[in-house]
C-alpha positions as CSV (number, residue, x, y, z in Angstrom):
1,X,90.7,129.3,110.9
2,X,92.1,128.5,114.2
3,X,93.3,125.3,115.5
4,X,90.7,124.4,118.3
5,X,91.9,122.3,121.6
6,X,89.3,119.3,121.5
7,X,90.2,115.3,122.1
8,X,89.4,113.8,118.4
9,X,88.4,110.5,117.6
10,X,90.8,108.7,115.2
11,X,90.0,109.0,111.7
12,X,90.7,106.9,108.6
13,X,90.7,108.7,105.3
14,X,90.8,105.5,103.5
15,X,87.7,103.8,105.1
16,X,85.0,102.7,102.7
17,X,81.3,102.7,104.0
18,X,79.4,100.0,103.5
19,X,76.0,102.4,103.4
20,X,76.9,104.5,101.0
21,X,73.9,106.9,101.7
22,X,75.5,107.2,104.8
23,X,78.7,108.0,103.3
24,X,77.5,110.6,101.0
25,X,75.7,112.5,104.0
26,X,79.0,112.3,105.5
27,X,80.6,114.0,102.9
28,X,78.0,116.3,103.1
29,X,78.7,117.8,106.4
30,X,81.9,120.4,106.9
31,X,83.6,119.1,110.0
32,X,85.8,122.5,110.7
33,X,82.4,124.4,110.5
34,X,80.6,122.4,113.2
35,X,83.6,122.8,115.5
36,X,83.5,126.5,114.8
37,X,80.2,127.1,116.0
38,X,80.2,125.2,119.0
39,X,83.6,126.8,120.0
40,X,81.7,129.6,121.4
41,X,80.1,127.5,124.3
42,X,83.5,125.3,124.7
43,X,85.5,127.6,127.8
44,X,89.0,125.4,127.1
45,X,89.4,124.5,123.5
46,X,91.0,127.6,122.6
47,X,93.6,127.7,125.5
48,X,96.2,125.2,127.2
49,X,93.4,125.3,130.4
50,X,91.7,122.7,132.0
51,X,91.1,119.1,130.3
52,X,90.2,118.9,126.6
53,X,86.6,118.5,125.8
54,X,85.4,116.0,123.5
55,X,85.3,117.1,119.7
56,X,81.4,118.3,119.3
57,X,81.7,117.1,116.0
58,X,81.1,113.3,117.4
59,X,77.7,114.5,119.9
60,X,76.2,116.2,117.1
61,X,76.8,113.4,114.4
62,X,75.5,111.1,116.8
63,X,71.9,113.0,117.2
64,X,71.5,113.2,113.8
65,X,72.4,109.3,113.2
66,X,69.4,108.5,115.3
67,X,67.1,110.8,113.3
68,X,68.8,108.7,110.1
69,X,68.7,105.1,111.3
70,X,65.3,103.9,112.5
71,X,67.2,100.5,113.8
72,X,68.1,102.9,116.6
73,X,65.3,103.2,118.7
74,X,67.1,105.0,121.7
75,X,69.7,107.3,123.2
76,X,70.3,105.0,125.8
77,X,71.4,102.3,123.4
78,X,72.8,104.9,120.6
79,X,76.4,104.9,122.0
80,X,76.4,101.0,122.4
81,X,75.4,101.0,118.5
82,X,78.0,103.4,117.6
83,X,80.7,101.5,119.1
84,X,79.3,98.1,117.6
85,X,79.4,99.2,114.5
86,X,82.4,100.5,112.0
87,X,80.2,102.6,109.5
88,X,78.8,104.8,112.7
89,X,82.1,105.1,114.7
90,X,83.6,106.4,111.3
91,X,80.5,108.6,110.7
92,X,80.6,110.2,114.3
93,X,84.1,110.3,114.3
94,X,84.3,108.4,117.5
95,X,87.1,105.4,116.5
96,X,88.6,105.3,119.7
97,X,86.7,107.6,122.0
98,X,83.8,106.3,124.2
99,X,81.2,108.2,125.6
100,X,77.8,107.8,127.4
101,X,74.0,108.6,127.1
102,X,74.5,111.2,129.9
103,X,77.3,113.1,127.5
104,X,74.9,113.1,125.0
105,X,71.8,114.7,127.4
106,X,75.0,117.4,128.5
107,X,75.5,117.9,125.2
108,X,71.8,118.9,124.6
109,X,71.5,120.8,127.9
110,X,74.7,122.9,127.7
111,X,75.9,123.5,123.4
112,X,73.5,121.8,121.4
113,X,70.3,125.0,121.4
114,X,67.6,125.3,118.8
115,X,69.3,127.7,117.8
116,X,72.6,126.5,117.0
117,X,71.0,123.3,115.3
118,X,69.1,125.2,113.2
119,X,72.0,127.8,112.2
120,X,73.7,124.2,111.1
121,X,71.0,123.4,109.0
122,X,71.1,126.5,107.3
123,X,74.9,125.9,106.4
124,X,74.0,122.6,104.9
125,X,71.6,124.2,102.5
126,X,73.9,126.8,101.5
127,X,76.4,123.9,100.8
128,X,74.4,122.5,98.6
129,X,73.3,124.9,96.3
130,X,70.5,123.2,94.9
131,X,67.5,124.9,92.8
132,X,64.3,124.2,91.3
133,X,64.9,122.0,87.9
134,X,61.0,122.6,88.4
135,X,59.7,126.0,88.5
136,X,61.7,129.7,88.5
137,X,58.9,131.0,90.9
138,X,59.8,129.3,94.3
139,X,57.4,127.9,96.0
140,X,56.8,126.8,99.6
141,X,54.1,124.3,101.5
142,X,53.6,124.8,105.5
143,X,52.0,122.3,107.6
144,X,52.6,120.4,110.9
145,X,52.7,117.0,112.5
146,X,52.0,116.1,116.4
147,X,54.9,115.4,118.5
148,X,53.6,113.5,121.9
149,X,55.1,114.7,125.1
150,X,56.6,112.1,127.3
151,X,53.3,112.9,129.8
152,X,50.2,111.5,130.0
153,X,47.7,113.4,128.7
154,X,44.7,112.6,131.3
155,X,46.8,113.0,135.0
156,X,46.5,117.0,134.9
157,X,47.8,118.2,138.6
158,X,48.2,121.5,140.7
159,X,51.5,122.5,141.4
160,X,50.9,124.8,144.0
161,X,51.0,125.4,148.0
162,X,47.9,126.8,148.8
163,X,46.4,124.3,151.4
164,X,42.7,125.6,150.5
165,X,40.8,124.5,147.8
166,X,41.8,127.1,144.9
167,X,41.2,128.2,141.1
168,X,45.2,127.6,140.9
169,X,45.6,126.8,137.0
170,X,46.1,122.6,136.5
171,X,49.3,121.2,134.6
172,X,50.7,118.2,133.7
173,X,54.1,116.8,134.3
174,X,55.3,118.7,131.3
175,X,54.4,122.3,132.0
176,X,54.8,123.8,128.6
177,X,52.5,121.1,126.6
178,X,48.8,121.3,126.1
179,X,46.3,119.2,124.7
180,X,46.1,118.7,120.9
181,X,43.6,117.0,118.1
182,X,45.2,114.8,115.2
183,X,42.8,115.2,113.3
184,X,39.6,118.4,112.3
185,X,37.1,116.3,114.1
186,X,38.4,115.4,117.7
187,X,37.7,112.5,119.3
188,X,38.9,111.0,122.5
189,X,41.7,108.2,120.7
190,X,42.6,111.5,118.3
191,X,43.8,113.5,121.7
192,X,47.2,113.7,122.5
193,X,49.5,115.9,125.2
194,X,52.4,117.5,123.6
195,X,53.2,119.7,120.8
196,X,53.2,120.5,116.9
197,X,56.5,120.0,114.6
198,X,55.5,123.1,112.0
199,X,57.3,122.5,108.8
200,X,58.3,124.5,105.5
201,X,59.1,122.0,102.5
202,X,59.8,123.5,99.0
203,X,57.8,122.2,96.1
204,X,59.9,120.5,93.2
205,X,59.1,118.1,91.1
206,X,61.6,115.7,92.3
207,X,60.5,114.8,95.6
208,X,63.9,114.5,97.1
209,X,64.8,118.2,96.2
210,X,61.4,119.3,98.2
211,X,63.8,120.0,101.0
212,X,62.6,121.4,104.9
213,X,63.9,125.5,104.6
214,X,62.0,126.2,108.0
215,X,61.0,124.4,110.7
216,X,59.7,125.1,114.3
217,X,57.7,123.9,117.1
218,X,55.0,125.2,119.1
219,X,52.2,123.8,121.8
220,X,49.7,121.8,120.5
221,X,46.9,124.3,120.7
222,X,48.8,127.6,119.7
223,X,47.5,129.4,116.9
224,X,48.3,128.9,113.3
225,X,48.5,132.6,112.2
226,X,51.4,133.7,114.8
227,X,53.0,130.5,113.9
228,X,53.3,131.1,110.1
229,X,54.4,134.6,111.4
230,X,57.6,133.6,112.8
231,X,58.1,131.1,109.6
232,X,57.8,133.6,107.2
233,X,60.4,135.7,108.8
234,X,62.5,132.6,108.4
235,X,61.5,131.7,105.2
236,X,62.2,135.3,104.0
237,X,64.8,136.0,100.7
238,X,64.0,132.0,100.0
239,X,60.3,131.9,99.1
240,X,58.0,133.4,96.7
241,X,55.1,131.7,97.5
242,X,53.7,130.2,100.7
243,X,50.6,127.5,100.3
244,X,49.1,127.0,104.1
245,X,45.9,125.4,105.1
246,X,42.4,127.2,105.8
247,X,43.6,128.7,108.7
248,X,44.5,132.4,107.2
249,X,41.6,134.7,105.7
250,X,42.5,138.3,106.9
251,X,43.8,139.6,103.4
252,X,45.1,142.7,105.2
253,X,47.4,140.4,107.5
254,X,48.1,138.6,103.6
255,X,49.2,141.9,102.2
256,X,51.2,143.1,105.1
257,X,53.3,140.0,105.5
258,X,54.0,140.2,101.4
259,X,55.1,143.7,101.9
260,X,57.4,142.7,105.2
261,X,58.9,139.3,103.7
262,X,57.9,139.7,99.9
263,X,56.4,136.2,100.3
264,X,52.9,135.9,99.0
265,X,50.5,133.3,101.0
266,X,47.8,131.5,99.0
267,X,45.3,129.7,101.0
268,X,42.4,127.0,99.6
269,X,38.6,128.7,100.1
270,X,36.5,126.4,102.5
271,X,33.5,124.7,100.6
272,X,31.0,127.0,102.5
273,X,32.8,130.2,100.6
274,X,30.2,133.3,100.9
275,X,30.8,135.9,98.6
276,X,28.5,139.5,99.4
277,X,25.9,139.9,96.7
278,X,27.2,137.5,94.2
279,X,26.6,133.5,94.5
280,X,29.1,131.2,94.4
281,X,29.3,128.3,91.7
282,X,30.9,124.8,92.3
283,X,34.0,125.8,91.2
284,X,34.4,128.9,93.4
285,X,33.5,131.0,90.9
286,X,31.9,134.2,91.2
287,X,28.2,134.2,89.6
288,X,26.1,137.3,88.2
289,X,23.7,138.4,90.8
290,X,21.0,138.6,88.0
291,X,21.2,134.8,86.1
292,X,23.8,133.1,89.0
293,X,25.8,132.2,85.6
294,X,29.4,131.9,86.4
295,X,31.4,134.8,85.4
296,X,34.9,135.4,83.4
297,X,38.0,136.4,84.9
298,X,40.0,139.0,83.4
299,X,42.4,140.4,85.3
300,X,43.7,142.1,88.2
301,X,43.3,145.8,88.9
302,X,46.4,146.1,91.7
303,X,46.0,150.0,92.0
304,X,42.5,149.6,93.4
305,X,42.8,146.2,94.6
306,X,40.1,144.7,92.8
307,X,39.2,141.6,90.6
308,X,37.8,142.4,87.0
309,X,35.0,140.0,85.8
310,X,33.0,139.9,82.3
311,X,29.9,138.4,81.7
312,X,30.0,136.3,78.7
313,X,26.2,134.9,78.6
314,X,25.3,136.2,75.4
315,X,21.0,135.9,75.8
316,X,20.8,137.3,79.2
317,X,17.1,138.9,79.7
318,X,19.4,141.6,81.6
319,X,21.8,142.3,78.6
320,X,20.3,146.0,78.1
321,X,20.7,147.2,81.6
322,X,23.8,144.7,82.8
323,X,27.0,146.4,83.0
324,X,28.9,143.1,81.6
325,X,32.0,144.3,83.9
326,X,31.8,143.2,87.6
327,X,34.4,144.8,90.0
328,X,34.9,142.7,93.3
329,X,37.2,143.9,95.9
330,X,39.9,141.4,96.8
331,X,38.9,142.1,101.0
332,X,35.3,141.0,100.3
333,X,36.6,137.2,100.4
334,X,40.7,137.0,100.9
335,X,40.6,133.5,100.3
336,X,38.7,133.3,97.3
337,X,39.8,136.2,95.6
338,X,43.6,136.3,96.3
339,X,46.3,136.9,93.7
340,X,45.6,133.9,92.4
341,X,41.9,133.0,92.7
342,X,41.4,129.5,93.3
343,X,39.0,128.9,90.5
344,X,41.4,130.4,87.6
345,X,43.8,128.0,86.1
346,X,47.0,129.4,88.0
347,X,45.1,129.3,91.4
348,X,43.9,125.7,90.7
349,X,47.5,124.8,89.6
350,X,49.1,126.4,92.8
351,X,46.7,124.9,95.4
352,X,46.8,121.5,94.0
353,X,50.7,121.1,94.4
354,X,50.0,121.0,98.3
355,X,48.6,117.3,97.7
356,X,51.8,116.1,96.6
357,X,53.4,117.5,99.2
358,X,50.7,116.1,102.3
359,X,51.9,113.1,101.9
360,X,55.2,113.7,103.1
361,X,53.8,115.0,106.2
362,X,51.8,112.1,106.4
363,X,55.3,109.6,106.6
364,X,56.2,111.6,109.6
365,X,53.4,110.8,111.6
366,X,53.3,107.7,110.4
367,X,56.7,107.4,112.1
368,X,57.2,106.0,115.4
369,X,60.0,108.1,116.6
370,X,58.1,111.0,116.7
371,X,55.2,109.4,119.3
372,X,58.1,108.1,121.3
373,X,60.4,110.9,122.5
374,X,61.5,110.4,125.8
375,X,61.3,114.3,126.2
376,X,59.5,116.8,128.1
377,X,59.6,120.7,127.7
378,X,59.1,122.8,125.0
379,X,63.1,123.7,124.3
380,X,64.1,120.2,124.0
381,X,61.2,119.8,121.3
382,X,62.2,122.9,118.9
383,X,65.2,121.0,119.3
384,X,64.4,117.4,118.3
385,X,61.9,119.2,115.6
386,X,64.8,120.6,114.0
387,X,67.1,118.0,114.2
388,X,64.4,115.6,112.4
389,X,64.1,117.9,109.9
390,X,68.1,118.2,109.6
391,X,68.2,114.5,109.1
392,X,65.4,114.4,106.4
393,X,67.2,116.9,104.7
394,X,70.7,114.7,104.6
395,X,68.3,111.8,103.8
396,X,66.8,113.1,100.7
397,X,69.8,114.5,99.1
398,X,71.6,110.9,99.7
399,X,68.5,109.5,98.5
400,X,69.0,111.5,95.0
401,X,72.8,111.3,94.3
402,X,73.5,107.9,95.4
C-alpha cells in the first residue's frame, strides 16, 4: 500500500474513550482504506507537489459523527464540537488540525460522491462478516422515509425569460424536488417538498444485526417499481428474498427480476383482492366457485406456473361432477398467488416479519435530523441518505458488542 502525502492529525494509541460505543465504531473503520479511496480525487498526495491536503480520513469521520451524535444539531457548529471535545478530535483524527464548515461543504462538493460513500459502506459490511443467527434463507425488507428539502413547498416559481405570459414548467428553489405525501391519504399538514430515503434492511432476529445493505434516494413522487429496480441490482448476491409494500403486482416484472438478480419479491395482497372466477375468503384464500368453501393448497406446479388446490368439503351437492383439483395460474393474481401465497403458513410467516421491521423506519422519521437538512438538490440527498444509513449501521453494531 503506498505511503500517501496528506497533513495528519496527531494520534494517541493509548487514548481511552469515554463512549465506548463510539470507540468500538472507531475500531470498526479501516483508516488506510478510506485514504485509499479518496486518493483518487486528491491531485498532490502522491507527489512532493503543491501543499498537502488535509487527511480525508478526518472530513469523512466528521460527517458520519453528526449522523451518530444527535447533540450535534449542525455543520456549522460540528467543527466547534469536535475541537471542544477529546473523544471526537480522537475519533476524527483531528488532535491538532483545525478546520471549518466550508472544508467540510468542499469536501462534499469535490471527494465525498454518493458513490464513494456508498462504496465505503460496502467495505464496512464486508468487514464485519456478520450473518443471520436467524434464518439460512436471507431475507430483505424495502421501504422509504421522507427527507424535506430545504425549500418551501408552497412558493413554486418560473425560472425563465420569456417576458409573455407562458406554459413554461414552475419550480421551486430546489429544482430536482417535488411534492410528496407522508402518509396513503394526503392531506394538506401530510405534504412536504423534497425527497424519499429508500431503504433495504435485512431481517434477523436481533434487531441490531437487521443492518441497511442498500440504500438510495429518489424525488418524492418517483415511482416505486423503477426504484426497487435499481435496489435489487444492489441488493443482488446478498438477498434471497425481498418483502416491499403493495406497490408491485406485475408477476411477469416478479419473475424477470428473480431470473436477473435471483432475488425473489413477495408483496402483501390489498384487502380488495379479486381473483377471476373463484371468490376470495377472509384469509385470501381461494374459494370453490360452486359452495365459495375455502380451498386446500397443495403445491406448486413451477413447469406450468400454476397453483394446485384440493377441495376437501366432504358433502358437497357438487361432489359427483366437481373435479376436486383446481389449477390457478400464478398471473391471474401475482400478489396473491406468488411463491409464497399469502394465506399458506410460509406466506403468512414471510409477510408478517415486515411489521417488525416498520418500526425501524418509523424512528427515522420520527427523527429530527432528517426534516432539518440544510440541503437542496438531489446529489447532496443520495448523499446524506447514504451516510445516515452508514451511521445506523456503525450504531447497531456498537449497540450489540458493547
Amino acid at each position: 500500500m503506498s505511503i500517501l502525502r496528506f497533513n495528519y492529525g496527531n494520534v494517541n494509541d493509548e487514548y481511552e474513550y469515554k463512549d465506548k460505543q463510539l470507540g468500538f465504531i472507531d475500531s470498526c473503520l479501516d483508516e488506510d482504506q478510506i485514504r485509499q479511496h479518496f486518493a483518487a480525487t486528491y491531485i498532490g498526495c502522491q507527489t512532493n507537489q503543491g501543499r498537502k491536503p488535509l487527511d480525508p480520513v478526518i472530513p469523512y469521520k466528521a460527517h458520519l459523527l453528526y449522523f451518530l451524535k444527535r447533540e450535534i444539531v449542525s455543520f456549522n457548529e460540528l467543527p466547534k464540537q469536535v475541537e471542544d471535545k477529546p473523544d471526537y478530535r480522537a475519533f476524527c483524527r483531528s488532535d491538532g488540525i483545525t478546520f471549518t464548515s466550508g472544508y467540510l461543504s468542499l469536501f462534499r462538493k469535490e471527494h465525498l460522491t454518493p458513490q464513494m460513500a456508498a462504496q465505503l459502506h460496502e467495505d464496512i459490511l464486508n468487514a464485519l462478516e456478520l450473518e443471520s443467527n436467524t434464518l439460512s434463507m436471507r431475507i430483505g425488507m424495502w421501504d422509504s422515509v421522507p427527507m424535506p428539502s430545504y425549500s418551501s413547498p408552497y412558493k413554486d416559481t418560473k425560472h425563465c425569460d420569456c417576458e409573455e405570459p407562458c406554459n413554461c414548467p414552475k419550480h421551486f428553489s430546489d429544482r430536482d424536488a417535488t411534492i410528496g405525501w407522508q402518509s396513503p391519504t394526503p392531506t394538506r399538514k401530510d405534504k412536504f417538498l423534497g425527497y424519499r430515503k429508500h431503504t433495504v434492511l435485512l431481517y434477523d432476529q436481533d434487531k441490531n444485526q437487521r443492518l441497511p445493505i442498500a440504500t438510495n434516494a429518489q424525488p418524492a413522487n418517483k415511482p416505486d417499481i423503477e426504484i426497487i429496480e435499481e435496489l435489487l441490482k444492489a441488493c443482488k448476491g446478498k438477498l434471497d428474498i425481498l418483502l416491499v409494500d403493495q406497490a408491485i403486482y406485475d408477476f411477469q416484472q416478479i419473475l424477470d427480476w428473480h431470473e436477473d438478480y435471483h432475488i425473489l419479491v413477495l408483496v402483501k395482497p390489498k384487502k380488495n383482492a379479486v381473483l377471476p372466477e373463484y371468490p376470495i375468503s377472509d384469509t385470501g384464500t381461494p374459494c370453490c366457485p360452486q359452495m365459495e368453501k375455502p380451498l386446500e393448497w397443495s403445491h406448486v406446479d413451477w413447469d406450468d406456473e400454476v397453483h394446485i388446490y384440493h377441495c376437501t368439503e366432504l358433502n358437497c351437492f357438487y361432489r359427483h361432477e366437481c373435479p376436486c383439483q383446481f389449477e390457478i395460474p400464478m398471473e391471474k393474481h401475482p400478489a396473491l398467488l406468488g411463491a409464497f401465497p399469502a394465506h399458506t403458513r410460509c406466506g403468512r410467516l414471510l409477510l408478517s416479519l415486515r411489521r417488525l421491521i416498520e418500526p425501524e423506519f418509523g424512528m427515522q422519521t420520527l427523527w429530527s435530523k432528517l426534516k432539518n437538512l440544510p440541503f437542496r438538490r438531489l446529489l447532496n440527498f443520495r448523499l446524506l441518505a447514504q451516510l445516515v444509513d452508514t451511521a445506523t449501521l456503525l450504531r447497531k453494531v456498537a449497540q450489540k458488542f458493547t
